[in-house]
C-alpha positions in Angstrom: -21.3 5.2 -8.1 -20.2 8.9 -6.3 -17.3 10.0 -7.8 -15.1 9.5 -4.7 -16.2 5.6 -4.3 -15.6 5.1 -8.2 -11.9 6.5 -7.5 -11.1 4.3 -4.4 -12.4 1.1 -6.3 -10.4 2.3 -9.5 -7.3 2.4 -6.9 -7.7 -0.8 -5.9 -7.6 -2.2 -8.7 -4.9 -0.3 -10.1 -2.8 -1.7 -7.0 -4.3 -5.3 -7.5 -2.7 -4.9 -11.3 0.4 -3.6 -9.5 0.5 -6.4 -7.2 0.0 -9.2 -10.2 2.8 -7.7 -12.5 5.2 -6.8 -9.8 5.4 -10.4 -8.9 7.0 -11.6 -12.1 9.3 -9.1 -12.4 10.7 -9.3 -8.4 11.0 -13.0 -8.0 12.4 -13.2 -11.5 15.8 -11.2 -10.0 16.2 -13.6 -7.3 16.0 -17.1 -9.5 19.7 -17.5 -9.7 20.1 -16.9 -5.7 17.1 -19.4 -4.9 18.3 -21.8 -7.6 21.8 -21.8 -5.5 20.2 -22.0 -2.3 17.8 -25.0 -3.1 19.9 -26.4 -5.4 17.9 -27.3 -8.0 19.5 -25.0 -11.0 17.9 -28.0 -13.5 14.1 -26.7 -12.5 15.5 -23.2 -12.9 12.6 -22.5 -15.8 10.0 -24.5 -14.1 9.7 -21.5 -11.0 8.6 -19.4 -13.8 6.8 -21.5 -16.3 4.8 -23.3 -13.6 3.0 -20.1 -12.8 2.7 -19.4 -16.6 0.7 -21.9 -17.2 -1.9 -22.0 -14.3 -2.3 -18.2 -14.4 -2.9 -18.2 -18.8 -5.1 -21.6 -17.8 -8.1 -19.8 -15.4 -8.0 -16.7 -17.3 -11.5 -17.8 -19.9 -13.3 -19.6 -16.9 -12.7 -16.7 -14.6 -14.0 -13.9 -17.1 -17.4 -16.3 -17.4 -17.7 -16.8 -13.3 -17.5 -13.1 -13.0 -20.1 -12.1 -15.9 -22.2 -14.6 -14.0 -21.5 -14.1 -10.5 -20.4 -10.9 -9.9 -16.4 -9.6 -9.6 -16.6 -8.3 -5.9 -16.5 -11.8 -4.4 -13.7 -12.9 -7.1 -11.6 -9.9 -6.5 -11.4 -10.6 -3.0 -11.1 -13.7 -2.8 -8.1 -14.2 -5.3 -6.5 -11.3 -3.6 -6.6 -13.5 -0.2 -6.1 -16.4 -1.9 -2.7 -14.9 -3.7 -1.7 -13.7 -0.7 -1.7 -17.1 1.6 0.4 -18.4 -1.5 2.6 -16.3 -2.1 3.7 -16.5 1.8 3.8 -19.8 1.6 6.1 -19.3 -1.1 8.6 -17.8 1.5 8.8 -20.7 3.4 9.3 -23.0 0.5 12.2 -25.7 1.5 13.2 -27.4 -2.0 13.0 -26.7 -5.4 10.0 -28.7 -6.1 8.2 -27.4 -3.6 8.5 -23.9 -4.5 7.4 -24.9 -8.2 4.2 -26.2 -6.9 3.5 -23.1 -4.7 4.6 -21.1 -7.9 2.0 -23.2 -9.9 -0.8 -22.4 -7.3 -0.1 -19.3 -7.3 -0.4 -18.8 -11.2 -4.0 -19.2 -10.2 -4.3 -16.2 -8.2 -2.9 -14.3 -10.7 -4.9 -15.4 -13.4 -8.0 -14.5 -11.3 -6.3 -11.1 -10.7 -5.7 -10.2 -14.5 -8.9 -11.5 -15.8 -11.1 -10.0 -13.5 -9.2 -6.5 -13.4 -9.9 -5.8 -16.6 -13.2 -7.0 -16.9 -14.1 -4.7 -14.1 -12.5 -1.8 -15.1 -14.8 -2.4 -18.5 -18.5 -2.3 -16.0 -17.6 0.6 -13.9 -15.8 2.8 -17.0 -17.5 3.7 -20.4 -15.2 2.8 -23.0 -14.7 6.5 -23.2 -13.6 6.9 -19.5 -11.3 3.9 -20.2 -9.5 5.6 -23.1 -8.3 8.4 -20.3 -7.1 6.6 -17.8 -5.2 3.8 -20.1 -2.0 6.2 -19.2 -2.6 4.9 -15.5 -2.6 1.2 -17.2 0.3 1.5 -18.7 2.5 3.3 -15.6 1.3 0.8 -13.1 2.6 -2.3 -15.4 6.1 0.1 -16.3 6.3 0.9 -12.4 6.3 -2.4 -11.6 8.4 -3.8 -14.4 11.2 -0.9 -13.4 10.7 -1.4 -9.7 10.8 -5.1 -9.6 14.7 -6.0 -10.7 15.4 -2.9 -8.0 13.5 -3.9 -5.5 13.7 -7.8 -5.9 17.4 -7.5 -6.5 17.9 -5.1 -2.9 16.1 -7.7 -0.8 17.8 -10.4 -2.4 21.3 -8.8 -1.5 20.3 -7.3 2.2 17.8 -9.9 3.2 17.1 -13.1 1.8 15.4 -14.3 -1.7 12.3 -15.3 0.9 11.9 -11.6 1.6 11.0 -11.0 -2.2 7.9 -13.0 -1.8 6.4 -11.1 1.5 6.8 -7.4 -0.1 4.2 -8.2 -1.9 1.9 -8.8 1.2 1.8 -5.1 2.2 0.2 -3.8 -1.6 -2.2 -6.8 -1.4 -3.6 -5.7 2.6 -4.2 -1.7 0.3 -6.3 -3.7 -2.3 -8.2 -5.7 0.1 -9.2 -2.7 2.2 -10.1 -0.2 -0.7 -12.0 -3.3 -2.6 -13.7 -4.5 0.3 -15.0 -0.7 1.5 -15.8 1.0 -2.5 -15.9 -1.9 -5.0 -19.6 -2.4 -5.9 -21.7 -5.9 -6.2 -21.7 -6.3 -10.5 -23.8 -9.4 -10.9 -26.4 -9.6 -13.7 -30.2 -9.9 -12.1 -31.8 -12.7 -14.4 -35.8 -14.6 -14.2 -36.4 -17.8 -14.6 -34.5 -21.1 -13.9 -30.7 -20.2 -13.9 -28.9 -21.9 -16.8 -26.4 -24.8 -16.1 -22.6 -24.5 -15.7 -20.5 -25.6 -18.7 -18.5 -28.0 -16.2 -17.1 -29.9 -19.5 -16.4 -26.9 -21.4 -14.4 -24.9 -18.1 -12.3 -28.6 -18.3 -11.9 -29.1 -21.6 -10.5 -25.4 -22.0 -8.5 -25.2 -19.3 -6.9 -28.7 -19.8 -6.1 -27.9 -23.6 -4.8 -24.6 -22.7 -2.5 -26.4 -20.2 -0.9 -28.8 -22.4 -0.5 -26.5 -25.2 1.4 -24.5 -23.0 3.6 -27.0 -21.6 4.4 -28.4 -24.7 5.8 -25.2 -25.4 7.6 -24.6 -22.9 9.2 -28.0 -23.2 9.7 -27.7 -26.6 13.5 -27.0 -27.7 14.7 -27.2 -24.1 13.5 -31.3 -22.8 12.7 -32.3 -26.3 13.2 -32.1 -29.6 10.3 -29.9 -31.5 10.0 -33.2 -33.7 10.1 -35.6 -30.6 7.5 -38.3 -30.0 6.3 -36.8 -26.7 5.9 -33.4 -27.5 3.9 -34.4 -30.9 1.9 -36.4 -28.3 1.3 -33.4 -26.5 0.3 -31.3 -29.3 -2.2 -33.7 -30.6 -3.7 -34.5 -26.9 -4.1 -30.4 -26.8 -5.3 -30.1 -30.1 -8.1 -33.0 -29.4 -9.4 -31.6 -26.6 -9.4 -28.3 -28.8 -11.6 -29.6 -31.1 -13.7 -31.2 -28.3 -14.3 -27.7 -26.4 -15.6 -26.6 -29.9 -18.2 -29.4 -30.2 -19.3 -29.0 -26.5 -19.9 -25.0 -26.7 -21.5 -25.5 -29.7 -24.6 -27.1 -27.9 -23.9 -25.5 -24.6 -26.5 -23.4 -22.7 -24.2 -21.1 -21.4 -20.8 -21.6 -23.0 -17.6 -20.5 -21.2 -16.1 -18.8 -24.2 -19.7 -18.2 -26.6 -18.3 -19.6 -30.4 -20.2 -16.2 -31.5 -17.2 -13.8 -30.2 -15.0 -15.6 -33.2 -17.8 -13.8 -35.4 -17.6 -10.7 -33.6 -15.0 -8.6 -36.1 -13.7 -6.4 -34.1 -13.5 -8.7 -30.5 -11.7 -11.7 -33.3 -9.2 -9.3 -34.6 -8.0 -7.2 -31.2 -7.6 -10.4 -30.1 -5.0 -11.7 -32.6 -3.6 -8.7 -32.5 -2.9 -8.5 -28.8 -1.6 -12.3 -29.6 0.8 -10.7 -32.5 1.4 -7.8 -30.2 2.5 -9.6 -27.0 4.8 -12.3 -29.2 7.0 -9.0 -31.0 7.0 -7.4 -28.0 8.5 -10.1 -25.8 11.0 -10.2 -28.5 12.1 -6.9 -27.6 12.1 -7.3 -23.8 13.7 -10.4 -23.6 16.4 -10.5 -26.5 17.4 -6.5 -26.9 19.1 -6.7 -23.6 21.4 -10.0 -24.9 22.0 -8.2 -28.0 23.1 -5.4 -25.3 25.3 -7.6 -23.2 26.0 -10.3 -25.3 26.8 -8.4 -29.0 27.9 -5.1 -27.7 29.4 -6.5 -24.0 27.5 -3.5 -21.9 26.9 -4.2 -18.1 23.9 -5.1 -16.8 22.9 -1.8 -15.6 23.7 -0.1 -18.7 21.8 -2.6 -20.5 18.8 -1.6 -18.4 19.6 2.3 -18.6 19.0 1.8 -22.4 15.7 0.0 -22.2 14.3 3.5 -20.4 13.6 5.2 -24.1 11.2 2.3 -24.8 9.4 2.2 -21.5 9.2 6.4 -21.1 7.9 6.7 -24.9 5.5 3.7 -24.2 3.8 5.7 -21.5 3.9 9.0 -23.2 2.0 7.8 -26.5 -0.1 5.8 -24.7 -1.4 8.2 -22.5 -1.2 10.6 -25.7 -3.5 8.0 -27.5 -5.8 7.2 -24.8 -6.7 11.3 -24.3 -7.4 11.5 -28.4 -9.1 8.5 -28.6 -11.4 9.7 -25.6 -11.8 12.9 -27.6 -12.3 12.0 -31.0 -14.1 8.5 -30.2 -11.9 6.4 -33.0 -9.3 3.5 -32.7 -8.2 1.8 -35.9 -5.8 5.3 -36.4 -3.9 4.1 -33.4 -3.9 0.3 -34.3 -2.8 1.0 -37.8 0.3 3.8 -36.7 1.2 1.5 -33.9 1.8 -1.6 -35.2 3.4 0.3 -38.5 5.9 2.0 -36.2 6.5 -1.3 -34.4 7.3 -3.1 -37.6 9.9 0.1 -38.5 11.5 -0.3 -35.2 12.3 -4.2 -35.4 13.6 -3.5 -38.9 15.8 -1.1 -37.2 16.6 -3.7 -34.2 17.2 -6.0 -37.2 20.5 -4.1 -38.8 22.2 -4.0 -35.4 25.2 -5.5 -35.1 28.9 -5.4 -32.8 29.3 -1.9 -34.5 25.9 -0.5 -33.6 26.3 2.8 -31.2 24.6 3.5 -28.3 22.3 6.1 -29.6 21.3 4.0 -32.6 19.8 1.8 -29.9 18.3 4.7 -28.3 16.1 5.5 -31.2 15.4 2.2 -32.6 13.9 1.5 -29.0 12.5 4.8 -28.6 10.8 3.6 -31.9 9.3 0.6 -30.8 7.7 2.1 -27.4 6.5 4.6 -29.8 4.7 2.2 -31.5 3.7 0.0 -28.6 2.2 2.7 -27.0 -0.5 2.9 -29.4 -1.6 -0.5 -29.1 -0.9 -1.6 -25.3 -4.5 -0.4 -24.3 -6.1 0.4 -27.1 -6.7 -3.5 -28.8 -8.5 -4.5 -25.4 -10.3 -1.0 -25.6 -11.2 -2.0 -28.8 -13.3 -5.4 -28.2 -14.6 -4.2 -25.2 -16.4 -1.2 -26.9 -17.8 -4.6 -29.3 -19.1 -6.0 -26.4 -22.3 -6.3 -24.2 -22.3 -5.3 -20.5 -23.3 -9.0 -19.5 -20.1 -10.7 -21.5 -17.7 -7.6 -20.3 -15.5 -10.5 -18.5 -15.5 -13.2 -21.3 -14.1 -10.4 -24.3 -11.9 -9.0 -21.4 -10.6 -12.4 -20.7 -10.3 -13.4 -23.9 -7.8 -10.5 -25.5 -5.7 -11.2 -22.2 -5.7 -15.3 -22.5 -4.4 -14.0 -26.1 -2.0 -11.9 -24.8 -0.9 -14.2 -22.6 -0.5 -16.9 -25.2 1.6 -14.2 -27.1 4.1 -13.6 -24.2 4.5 -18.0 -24.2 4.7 -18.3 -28.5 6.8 -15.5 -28.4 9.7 -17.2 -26.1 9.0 -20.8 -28.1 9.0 -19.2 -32.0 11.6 -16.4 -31.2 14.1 -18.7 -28.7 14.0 -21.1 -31.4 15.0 -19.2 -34.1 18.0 -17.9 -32.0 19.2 -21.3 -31.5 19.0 -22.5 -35.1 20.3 -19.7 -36.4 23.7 -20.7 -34.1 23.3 -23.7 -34.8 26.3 -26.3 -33.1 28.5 -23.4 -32.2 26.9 -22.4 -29.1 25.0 -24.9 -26.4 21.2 -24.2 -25.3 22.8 -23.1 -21.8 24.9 -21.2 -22.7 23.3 -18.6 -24.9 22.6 -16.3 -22.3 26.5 -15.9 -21.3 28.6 -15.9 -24.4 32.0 -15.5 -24.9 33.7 -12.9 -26.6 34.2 -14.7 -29.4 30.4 -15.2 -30.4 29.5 -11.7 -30.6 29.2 -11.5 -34.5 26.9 -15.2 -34.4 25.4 -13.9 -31.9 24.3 -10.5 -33.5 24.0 -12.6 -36.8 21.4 -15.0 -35.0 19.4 -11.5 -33.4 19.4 -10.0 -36.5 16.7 -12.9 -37.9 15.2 -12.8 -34.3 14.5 -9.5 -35.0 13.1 -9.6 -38.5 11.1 -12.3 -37.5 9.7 -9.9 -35.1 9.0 -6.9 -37.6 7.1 -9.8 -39.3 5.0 -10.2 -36.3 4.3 -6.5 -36.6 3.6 -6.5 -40.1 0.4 -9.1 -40.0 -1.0 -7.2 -37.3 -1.0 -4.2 -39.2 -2.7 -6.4 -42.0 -5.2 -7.6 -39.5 -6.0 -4.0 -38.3 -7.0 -3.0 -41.8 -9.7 -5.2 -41.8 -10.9 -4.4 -38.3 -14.5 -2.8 -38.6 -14.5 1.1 -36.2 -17.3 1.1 -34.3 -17.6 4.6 -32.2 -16.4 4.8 -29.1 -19.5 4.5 -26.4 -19.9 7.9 -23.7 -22.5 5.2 -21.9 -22.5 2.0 -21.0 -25.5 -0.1 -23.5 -29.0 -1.1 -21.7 -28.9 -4.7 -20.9 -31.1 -6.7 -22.8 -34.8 -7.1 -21.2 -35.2 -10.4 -19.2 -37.3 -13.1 -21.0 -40.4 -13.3 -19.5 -40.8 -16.0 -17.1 -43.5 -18.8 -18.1 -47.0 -18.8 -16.8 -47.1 -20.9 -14.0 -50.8 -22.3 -14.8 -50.6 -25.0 -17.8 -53.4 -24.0 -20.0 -56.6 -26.3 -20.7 -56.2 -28.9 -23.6 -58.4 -27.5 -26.4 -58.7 -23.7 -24.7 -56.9 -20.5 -25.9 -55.0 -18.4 -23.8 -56.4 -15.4 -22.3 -55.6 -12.3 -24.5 -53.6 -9.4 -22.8 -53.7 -6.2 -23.3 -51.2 -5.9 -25.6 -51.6 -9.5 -27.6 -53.1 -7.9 -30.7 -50.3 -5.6 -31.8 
């Protein structure tokens, strides 16, 4: 590609990534106003958790489709496709229905994350992808910092249905800079194309769907040690086992059993699992430690979160440039999750009498450390990987990632709630009174720990992660296997020799 195509379609899919984390973030703000509005504060979770599920569901079978088809076609498609949902989502007149737009949706966006890093990993070198991680990481902080403003503005001046069409205007830039400079990526093969793994794109996506939702139901509906929920465990874990006997004897499996033997694919995947499950820790329970323990605002609680984000994106770019230069990972891996694991020990001493710039350098600690690995795991397994199964590594270390983010709120909410035990109720954890600071902190305090944990067994796993050297060029495909001669030969005669048939 000429250098100016190669930057518009890098654009576009820098604002395609903007477009899918922006969402989260923007309708997130307006929950409590659309929960009012459509009365239906009992499904409050389910807006979110809805689209959760669908979007971590697609995310294997979409990384296959592409490696086989081509990206172009998938990019554009789920970018029109997100956008017709997520207007419809505007117009949504109850509750449920705006949980089953949400849910559609989810499948948009799970085209959208699995195919943007999948193509980012064809039309970059894993070299060139090291540079421009620092562009990675500021679209996803842009959006995470613009989304509260922004979703929370048109909330207040407009309506909670105007959150949903701002996104319309950054989908219309993608679609025009995919459509003019994104190139055609499908693999040329000979020969008979292979059959779709029909059962193994259902079996995968329906275990991956339960497993979710009985997390998500988990602790909240029902008991962890319910009847139903076991149900659901064992239903996901069946079909689990049965996606393992059908790739096994598949032509062309959806998720190919060999990437579990791949060393280095195997472990950057676990550790973007271990990675995303600490990490949500910190975004989701440092501000109620904020609010809750130390009784800040809102806004102040946000103002303190800025450390972590700005030293994210400094160290990450930071890493990216030296990893470009020097052509080695498993430094970065090892320094980031060991500074990750320091800062939730950190995290983990807070308590009511913890000042505001201890919280500024235990945070500044953890983007620190977080910077070194947002990035650099996915770098990692796609330098392991072929050009033809870019999209099924790429989608794999982000279906992990993704299954981080939803063990993370299961294992971590649930220690919370143990931890304080009968004096607070499930609802109201998120509002306490005065009086439950100190249970409060007390409960964080093993959140936290739990969290440095986390850390710690990633840093374990990253010991044992083989470095292979970063690649300047993308590897030759493999040669096509010749195609069959299309005469059957004789009974009793020999072939005819070729030229080359006596080496």
């Amino acid at each position: 590609m000429r250098r100016r195509e190669l930057a518009l379609a890098i654009g576009g899919l820098l604002v395609c990534l903007f477009l899918a984390a922006i969402d989260t973030s923007i309708v997130n703000t307006a929950l409590p106003r659309i929960a009012s509005e459509l009365q239906g504060l009992e499904l409050y979770a389910w807006v979110t958790t809805g689209y959760l599920l669908t979007s971590t569901a697609v995310v294997p079978v979409v990384g296959k489709l592409g490696d086989r088809y081509g990206r172009k076609h998938l990019l554009v498609g789920g970018v029109v496709y997100f956008l017709i949902i997520t207007a419809l989502c505007g117009f949504a007149q109850d509750m449920p229905q705006l949980i089953a737009l949400r849910t559609l949706q989810g499948i948009g966006g799970g085209i959208l994350f699995a195919t943007i890093f999948a193509s980012m990993g064809e039309l970059l070198t894993p070299v060139a992808r090291a540079r421009i991680s620092g562009l990675i990481t500021a679209t996803f902080s842009t959006a995470n910092v613009l989304g509260p403003v922004v979703g929370g503005f048109l909330t207040d001046a407009f309506s909670w249905r105007a959150v949903f069409y701002a996104n319309l205007p950054f989908g219309f830039l993608a679609l025009l800079a995919l459509w003019r400079a994104f190139p055609d990526t499908r693999q040329q093969t000979r020969g008979e194309p292979k059959p779709i793994d029909i059962a193994g794109a259902i079996t995968v996506t329906a275990a991956t769907v339960l497993f979710l939702l009985a997390l998500s139901l988990g602790g909240r509906q029902y008991a962890w040690d319910s009847p139903a929920l076991l149900g659901i465990f064992a239903a996901a874990a069946l079909l689990v086992g049965l996606f393992v006997k059908i790739e096994a004897s598949a032509v062309d499996p959806v998720v190919p059993l060999a990437l579990f033997r791949n060393n280095v694919v195997a472990l950057s995947a676990l550790g973007s699992l271990l990675q995303s499950m600490g990490m949500f820790g910190a975004s989701l329970f440092i501000p109620l430690f904020i609010q809750g323990v130390l009784g800040a605002s809102a806004t102040i609680s946000g103002g303190l979160l800025a450390p972590m984000v700005l030293t994210m994106l400094i160290t990450n770019v930071a890493a990216g440039l030296a990893i470009a230069q020097f052509g080695r990972y498993k430094a970065f891996l090892l320094v980031g999750f060991a500074v990750s694991t320091v800062g939730f020990a950190l995290m983990s001493t807070a308590g009511p009498d913890t000042t505001y710039p201890f919280l500024i350098v235990a945070m500044g600690v953890l983007g620190f450390g977080s910077g070194f690995l947002v990035g650099t795991l996915n770098l990692a397994a796609q330098n392991a990987a072929h050009l033809g199964e870019m999209g099924v590594v790429s989608s794999f270390t982000q279906f992990s990632r993704s299954m981080g983010g939803t063990l993370g709120s299961a294992a971590l909410g649930s220690i919370l709630l143990i931890q304080l035990g009968p004096q607070v109720a499930a609802g109201t954890v998120a509002t306490p009174l005065a009086g439950m600071r100190v249970p409060l902190a007390a409960a964080l305090h093993w959140v936290f720990l739990a969290s440095a944990l986390l850390m710690a067994i990633g840093l374990l796993a990253s010991v044992f992660i083989r470095e292979l050297p970063m690649r300047r060029r993308h590897p030759a495909p493999p040669p096509p296997s010749p195609a069959p001669p299309r005469q059957a030969l004789v009974a009793g005669s020999s072939p005819t020799p070729t030229s080359g048939s006596h080496r």
